[in-house]
C-alpha positions in Angstrom: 5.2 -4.0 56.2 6.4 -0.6 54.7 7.9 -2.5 51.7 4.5 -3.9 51.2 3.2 -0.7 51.7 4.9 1.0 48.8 4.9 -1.8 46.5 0.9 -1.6 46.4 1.2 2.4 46.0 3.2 2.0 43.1 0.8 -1.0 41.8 -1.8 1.2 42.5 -0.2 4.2 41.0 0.4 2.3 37.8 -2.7 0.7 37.0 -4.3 4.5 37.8 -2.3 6.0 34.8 -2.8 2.8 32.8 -6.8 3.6 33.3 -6.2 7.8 33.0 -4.1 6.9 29.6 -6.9 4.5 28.7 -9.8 6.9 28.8 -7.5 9.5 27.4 -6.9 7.5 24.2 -11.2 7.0 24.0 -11.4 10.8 24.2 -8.3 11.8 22.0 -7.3 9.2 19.4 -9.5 9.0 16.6 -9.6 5.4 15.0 -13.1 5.6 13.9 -12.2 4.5 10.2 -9.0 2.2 10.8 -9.6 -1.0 8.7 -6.2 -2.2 10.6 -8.6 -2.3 14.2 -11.0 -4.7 12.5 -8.2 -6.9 10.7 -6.4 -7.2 13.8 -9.1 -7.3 15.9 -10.2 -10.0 13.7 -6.8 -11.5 13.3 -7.4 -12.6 17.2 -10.6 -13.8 17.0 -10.6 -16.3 13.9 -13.3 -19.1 14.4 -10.8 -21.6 13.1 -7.2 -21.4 12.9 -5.7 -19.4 10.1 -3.8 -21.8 8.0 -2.6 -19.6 5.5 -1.4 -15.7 6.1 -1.0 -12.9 3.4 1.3 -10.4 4.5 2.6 -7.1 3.4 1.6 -3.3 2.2 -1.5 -2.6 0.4 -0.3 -4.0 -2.7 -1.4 -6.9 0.1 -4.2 -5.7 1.3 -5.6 -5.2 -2.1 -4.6 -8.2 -3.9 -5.3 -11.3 -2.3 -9.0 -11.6 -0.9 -9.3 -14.5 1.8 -13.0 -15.2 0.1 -11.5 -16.4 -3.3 -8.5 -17.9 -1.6 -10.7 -19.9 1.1 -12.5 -22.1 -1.6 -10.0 -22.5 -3.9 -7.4 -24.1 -0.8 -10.6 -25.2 1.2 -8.5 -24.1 4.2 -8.4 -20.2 6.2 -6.7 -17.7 4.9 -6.1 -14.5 6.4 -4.7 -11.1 4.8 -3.0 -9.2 7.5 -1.4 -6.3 5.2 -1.5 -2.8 5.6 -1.2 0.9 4.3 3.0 0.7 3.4 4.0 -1.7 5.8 7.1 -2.1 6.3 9.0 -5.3 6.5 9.3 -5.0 10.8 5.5 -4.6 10.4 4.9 -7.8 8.5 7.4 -9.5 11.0 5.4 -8.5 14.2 2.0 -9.2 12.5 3.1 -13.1 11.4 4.7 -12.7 14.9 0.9 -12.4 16.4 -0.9 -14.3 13.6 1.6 -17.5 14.9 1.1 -17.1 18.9 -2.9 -17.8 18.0 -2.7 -20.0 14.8 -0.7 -23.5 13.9 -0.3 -21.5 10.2 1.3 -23.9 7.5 2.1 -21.1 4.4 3.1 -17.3 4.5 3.1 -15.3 1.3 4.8 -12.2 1.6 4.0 -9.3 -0.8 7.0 -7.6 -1.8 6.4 -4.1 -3.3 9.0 -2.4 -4.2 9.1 0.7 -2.8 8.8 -0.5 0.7 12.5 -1.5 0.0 14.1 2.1 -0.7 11.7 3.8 2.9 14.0 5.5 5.2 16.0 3.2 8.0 13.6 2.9 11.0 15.6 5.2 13.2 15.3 7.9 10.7 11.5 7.7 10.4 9.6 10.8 11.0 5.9 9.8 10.0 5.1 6.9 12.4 1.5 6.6 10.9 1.9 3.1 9.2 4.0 1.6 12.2 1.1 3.2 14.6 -1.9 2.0 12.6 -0.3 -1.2 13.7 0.9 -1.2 16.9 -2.4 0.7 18.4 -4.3 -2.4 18.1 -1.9 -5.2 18.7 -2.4 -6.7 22.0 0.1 -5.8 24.9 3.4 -8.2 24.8 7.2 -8.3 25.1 6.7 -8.4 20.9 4.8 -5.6 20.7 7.3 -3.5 22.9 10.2 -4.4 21.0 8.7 -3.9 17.7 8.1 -0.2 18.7 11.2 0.4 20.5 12.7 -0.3 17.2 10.9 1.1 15.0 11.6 4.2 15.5 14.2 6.9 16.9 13.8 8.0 20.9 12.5 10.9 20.1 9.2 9.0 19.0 9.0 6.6 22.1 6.7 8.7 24.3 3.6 8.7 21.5 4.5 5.4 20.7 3.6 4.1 24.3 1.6 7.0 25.4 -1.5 6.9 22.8 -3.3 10.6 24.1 -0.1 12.3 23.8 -0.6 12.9 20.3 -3.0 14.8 20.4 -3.0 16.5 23.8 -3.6 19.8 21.9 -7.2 18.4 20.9 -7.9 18.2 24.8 -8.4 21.7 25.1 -11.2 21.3 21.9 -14.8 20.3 23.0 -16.0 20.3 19.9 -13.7 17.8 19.1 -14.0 15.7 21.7 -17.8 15.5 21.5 -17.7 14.2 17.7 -15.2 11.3 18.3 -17.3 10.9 21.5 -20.5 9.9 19.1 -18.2 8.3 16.3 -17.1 5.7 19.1 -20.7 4.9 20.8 -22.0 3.9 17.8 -22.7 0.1 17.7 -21.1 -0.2 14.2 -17.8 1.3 15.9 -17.9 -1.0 19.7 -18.9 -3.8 17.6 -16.3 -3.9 15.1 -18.5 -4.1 12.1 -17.1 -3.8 8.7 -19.6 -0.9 7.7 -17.7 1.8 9.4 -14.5 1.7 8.1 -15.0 3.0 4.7 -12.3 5.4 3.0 -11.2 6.7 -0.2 -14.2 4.3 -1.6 -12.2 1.6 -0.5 -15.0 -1.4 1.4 -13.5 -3.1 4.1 -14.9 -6.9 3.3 -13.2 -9.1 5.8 -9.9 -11.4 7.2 -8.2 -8.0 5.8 -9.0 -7.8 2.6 -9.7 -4.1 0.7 -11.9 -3.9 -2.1 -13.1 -1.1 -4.4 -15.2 -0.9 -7.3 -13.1 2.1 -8.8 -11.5 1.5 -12.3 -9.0 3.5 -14.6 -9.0 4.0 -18.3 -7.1 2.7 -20.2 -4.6 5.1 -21.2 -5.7 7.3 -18.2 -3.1 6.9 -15.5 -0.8 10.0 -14.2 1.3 11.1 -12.1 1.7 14.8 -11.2 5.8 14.0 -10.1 8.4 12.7 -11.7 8.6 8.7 -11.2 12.2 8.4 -10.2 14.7 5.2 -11.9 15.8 2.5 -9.1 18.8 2.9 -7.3 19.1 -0.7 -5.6 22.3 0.9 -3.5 19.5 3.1 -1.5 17.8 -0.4 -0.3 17.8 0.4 3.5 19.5 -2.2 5.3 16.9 -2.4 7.6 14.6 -3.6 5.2 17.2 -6.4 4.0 17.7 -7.2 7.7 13.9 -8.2 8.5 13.7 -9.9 5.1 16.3 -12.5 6.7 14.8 -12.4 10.0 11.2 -13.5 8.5 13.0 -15.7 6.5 14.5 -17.3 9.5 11.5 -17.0 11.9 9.6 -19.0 9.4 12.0 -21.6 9.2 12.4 -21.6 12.7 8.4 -22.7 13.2 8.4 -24.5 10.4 6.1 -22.6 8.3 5.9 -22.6 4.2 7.3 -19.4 3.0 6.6 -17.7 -0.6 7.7 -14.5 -1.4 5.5 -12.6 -4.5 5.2 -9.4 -5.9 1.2 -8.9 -6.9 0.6 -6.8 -10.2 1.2 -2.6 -10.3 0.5 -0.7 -13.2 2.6 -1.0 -16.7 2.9 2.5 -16.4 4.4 2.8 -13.1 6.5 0.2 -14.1 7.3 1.4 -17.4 8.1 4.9 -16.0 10.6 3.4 -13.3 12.1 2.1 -16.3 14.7 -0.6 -14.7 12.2 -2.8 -12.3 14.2 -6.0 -13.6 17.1 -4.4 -11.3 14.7 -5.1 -8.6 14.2 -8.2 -9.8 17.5 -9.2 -9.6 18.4 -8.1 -6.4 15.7 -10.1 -4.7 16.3 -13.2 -6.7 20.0 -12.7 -5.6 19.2 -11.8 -2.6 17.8 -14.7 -1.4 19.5 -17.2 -3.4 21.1 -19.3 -0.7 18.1 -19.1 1.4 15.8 -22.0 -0.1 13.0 -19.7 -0.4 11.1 -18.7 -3.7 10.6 -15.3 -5.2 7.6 -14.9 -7.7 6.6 -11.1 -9.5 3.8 -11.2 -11.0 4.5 -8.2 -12.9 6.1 -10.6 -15.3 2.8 -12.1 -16.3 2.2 -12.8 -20.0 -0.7 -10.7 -21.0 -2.9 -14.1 -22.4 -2.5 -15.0 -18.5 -2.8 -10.8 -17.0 -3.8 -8.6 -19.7 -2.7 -5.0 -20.0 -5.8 -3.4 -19.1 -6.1 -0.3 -16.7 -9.6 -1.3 -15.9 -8.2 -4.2 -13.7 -6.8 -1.3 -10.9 -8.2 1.6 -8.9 -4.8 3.9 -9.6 -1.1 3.2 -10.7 -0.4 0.7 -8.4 -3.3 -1.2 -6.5 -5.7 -3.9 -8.2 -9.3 -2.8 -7.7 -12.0 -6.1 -7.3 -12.3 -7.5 -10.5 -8.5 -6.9 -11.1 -7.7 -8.8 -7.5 -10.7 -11.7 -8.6 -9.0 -12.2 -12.1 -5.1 -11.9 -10.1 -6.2 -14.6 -7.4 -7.6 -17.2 -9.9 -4.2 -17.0 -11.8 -2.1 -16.9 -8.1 -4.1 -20.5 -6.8 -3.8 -22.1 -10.6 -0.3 -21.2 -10.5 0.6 -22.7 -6.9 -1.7 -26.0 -7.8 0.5 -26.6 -10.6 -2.5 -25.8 -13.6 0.2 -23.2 -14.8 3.7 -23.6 -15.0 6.2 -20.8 -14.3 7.4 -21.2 -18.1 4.1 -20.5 -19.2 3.2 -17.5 -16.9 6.0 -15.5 -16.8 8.3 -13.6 -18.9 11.8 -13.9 -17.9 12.3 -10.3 -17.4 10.0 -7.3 -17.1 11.7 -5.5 -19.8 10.9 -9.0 -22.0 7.6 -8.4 -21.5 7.5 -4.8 -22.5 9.0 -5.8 -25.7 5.9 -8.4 -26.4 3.4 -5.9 -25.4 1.5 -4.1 -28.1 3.1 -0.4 -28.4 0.9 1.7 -26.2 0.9 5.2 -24.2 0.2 4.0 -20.5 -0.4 7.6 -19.3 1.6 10.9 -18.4 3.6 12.7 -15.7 3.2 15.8 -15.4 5.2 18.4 -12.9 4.1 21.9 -12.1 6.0 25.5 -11.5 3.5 27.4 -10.1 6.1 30.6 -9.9 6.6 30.3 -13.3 2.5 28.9 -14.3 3.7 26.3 -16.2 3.4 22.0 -16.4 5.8 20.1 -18.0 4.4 16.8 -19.4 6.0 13.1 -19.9 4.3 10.5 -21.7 5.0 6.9 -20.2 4.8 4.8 -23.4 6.6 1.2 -24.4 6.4 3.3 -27.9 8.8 5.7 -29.8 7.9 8.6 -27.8 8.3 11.0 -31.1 5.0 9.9 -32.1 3.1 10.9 -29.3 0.9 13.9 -29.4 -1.5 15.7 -27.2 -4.9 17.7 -27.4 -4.5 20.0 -24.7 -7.9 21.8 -23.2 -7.7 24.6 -20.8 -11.0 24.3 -18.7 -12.1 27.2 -15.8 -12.4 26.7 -12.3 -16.1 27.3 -13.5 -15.4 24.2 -15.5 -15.6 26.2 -19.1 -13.8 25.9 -22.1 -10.7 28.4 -22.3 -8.8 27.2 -24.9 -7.7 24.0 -27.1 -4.1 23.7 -28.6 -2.7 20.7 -30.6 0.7 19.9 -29.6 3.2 18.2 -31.3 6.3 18.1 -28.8 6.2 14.9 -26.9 7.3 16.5 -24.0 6.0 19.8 -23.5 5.6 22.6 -20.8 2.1 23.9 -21.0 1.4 27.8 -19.9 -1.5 29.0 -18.2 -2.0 32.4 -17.0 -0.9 33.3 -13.7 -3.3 34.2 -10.9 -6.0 31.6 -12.7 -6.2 28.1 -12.1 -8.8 24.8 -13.2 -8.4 22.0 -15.2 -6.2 20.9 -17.8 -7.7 17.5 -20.1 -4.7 16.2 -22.0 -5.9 13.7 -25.1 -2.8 11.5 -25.9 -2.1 10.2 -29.5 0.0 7.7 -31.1 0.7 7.9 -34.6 -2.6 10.2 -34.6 -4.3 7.2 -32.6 -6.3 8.5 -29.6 -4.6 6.3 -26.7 -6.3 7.4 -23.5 -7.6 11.2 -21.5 -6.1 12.2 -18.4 -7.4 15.4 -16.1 -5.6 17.0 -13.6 -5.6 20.3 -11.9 -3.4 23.5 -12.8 -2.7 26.8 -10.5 -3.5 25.0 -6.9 -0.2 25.4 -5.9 0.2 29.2 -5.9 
């Protein structure tokens, strides 16, 4: 009888901090514009089973819209990406898209950079792996996908939501605003309208879409875009390729592996992408399984036109219509890989029409000065600039013609606005980029 006894108290002592760590998540976590709550949430209650699952980073989430891809495969599709997944985070969400759905194909969306991120036990931002693993429902998966993701040091927030952000319980103010955010029937209904960010739309089965559009000639970067070093690709990250690999074999489920179009100017200012290339391709070369980057598009197929993305590296809607049209003619066999794709990306540079994609640009605040890089396929000593100094008032200071490809612009110290940088090539106006100077003093 005393055994009993006990055993209920801890029963009862458990479910009592499951409920006081329950309403302390309401009151203290704030995920009043997570698109990853409605895609999961929607990921678990499909109306018909999800036959084909898009899975990755937001090169994912961006790309492939379950609309286009619905009627062209006249079967569901479901995009379950998110904001830099990593590869542990597309293996637990095709972990939970399988326990609810008989799914025949998987494409996994390989960016690149997801495969140089720190080892999971050396994370120290555990947004992306949080944004995940907040939502998912409770399991033996779910536990061990946390457990290792991460160091020791980060299990207690993992598995105790409020106690990131127990400083916020001592703020009303606080409290009260996320109080209203989540009564809202938009919020306890899981309708798409509230989870609107950085003019991104949240349209459905986990797809992202913006109207947003660059110039052509417009993009920049204000750090230096570092070469590839394939040696720093975490072996975590090659470990839960194989494991997908193998889960998906294991269920029997169809699995593609694709890279969906960045920028030619990110790619151009990485500058060896076709070691990446490589690796993959050798990488899985004794597995059976099919690598396809679409970055090696030829241009009559994916033109080189900024307008088709929202920034360096994500497709914006008409980019993502015009990029899933050519991704289901390709996979029914209207398009054959000889036609679509270069061999190599640096192939493809050599095809394109010489062009200045944009510039980098890096600031020394100490010494109030930027130092500019123009990301062409072109010889770079033909590039030029028109360099405009504007006010924080948005005036005029100064215009200056420069000459040096690559040069380090003054502006006086204690000041700071706007710089607009016109690019030339061969005394062709390619493209206007503006950017800020003197915020980081």
């Amino acid at each position: 009888m005393k055994k009993i006894k006990i055993t209920i108290k801890i029963i009862c002592f458990c479910l009592l901090f499951l409920l006081c760590g329950k309403v302390l998540e309401y009151l203290l976590i704030d995920d009043s514009e997570s698109f990853t709550r409605l895609m999961i949430h929607e990921l678990y209650n499909q109306d018909s089973n999800i036959d084909v699952l898009f899975v990755g980073s937001s090169h994912c989430y961006c790309s492939f819209n379950p609309e286009i891809m619905d009627t062209a495969l006249g079967k569901n599709t479901f995009n379950a990406g998110s904001t830099l997944q990593g590869l542990d985070g597309s293996l637990i969400m095709i972990k939970e898209a399988v326990q609810e759905n008989d799914i025949q194909q998987i494409y996994l969306e390989l960016y690149y950079d997801i495969a140089f991120k720190e080892p999971y036990k050396e994370r120290s931002e555990m947004t992306t792996v949080y944004m995940l693993s907040d939502f998912l429902n409770p399991s033996l998966r779910k536990v061990d996908y946390l457990i290792n993701a991460s160091s020791k040091e980060h299990y207690a927030n993992s598995f105790i939501l409020a106690r990131r952000n127990w400083e916020k319980l001592l703020d009303p103010g606080y409290i009260t605003e996320l109080w209203k955010k989540k009564a809202t029937e938009d919020y306890k209904s899981y309708a798409y309208t509230y989870a609107t960010t950085y003019n991104e739309i949240y349209v459905g089965k986990g797809y992202m879409s913006t109207p947003l559009k660059m110039e052509n000639g417009s993009f920049f970067s204000n750090y230096s875009i570092d070469p590839l070093d394939i040696s720093a690709i975490s072996e975590d990250w090659k470990n839960s390729l194989l494991e997908i690999i193998n889960y998906c074999k294991d269920n029997g489920i169809e699995l593609t592996l694709v890279s969906a179009p960045v920028s030619n100017f990110q790619l151009t200012a990485v500058g060896n992408y076709d070691a990446y290339i490589d690796f993959v391709n050798e990488f899985i070369r004794d597995t059976g399984i099919q690598y396809y980057d679409f970055n090696l598009c030829k241009e009559n197929y994916f033109p080189n036109d900024g307008t088709l993305f929202r920034d360096m590296g994500h497709l914006n809607y008409p980019g993502a219509e015009l990029f899933d049209n050519l991704f289901m003619d390709f996979f029914s066999g209207k398009i054959s890989e000889d036609d679509l794709f270069y061999h190599s990306y640096q192939e493809k540079l050599e095809h394109l029409q010489e062009d200045i994609f944009g510039i980098t640009s890096l600031e020394d605040p100490k010494q109030h000065c930027i130092a500019i890089e123009p990301v062409a396929n072109a010889p770079v000593e033909e590039v030029t600039y028109k360099v405009t100094r504007y006010s924080e008032a948005g005036e005029p200071v100064d215009v200056i013609d420069v000459l040096d490809p690559f040069p380090t612009i003054v502006y006086p110290a204690g000041e700071s606005g706007t710089f607009e940088v016109i690019t030339y090539l061969s005394g062709v106006q390619k493209g206007k980029i503006t950017f800020f100077y003197g915020k980081g003093e």
